[in-house]
C-alpha positions in Angstrom: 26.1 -29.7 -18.6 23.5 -27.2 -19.9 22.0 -26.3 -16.8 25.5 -25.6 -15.1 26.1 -23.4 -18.0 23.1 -22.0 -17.8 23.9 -20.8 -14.1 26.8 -19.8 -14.8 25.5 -17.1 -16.9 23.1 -16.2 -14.6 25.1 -16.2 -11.4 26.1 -19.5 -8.9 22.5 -21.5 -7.2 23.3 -19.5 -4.2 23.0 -16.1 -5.8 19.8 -17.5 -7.3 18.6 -18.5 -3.7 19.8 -15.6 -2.6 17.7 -13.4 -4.8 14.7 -15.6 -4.5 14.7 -15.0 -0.8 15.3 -11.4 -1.2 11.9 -11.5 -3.9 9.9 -13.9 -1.4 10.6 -11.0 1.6 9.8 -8.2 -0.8 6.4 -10.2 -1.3 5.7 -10.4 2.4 6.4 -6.9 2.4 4.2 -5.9 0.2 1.3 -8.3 1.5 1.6 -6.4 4.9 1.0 -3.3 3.3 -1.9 -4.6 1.6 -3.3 -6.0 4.7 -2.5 -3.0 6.6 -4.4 -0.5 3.7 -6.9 -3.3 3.8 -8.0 -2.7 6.6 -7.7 1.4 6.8 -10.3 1.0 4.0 -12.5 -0.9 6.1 -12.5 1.5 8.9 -13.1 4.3 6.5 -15.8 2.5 4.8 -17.5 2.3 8.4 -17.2 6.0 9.0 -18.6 7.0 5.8 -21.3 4.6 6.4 -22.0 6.0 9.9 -21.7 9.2 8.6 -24.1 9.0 5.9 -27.2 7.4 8.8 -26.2 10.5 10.6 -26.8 12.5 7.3 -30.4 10.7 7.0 -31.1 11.3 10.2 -30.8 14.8 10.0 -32.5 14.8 6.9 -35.2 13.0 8.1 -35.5 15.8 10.8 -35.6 18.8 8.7 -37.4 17.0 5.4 -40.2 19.1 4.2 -43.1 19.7 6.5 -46.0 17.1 5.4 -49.0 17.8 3.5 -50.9 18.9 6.8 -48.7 21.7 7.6 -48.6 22.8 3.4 -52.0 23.2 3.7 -52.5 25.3 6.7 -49.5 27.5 5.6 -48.2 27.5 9.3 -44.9 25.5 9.0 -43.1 29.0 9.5 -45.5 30.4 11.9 -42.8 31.3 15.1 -40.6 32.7 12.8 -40.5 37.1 12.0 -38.7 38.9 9.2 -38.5 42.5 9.5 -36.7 45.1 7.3 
């Protein structure tokens, strides 16, 4: 007797199912979109990460001359400034 009063307040046991269905899609919904961000972040993870070898690499390419080249003060040698 409590129960069907309960529902009664709170709408019939097919409203209930009703809106439980409605909540369980909205879940779905919103597990999609999770899955679907989920996986833009990956990608975008992978470009930064490719991205930041190509950085190194280039780094790695114009680093500072080594100690060989310091010392014989040629590292700049082909290049000319004139004013």
């Amino acid at each position: 007797m409590f129960v069907a009063r309960r529902l009664q307040g709170m709408g019939t046991l097919r409203d209930l199912q009703f809106a439980l269905q409605l909540k369980i899609e909205e879940l779905r919904q919103r597990d999609t979109l999770i899955d679907e961000l989920e996986l833009e972040l990956d990608t975008k993870d992978e470009l930064i990460r490719r991205l930041q070898e190509e950085l190194d690499r280039y780094r790695a390419t114009v680093s500072l001359p080594g100690p060989s080249a310091a010392s014989t003060g040629t590292e700049h040698s082909d290049f000319s400034c004139r004013i």
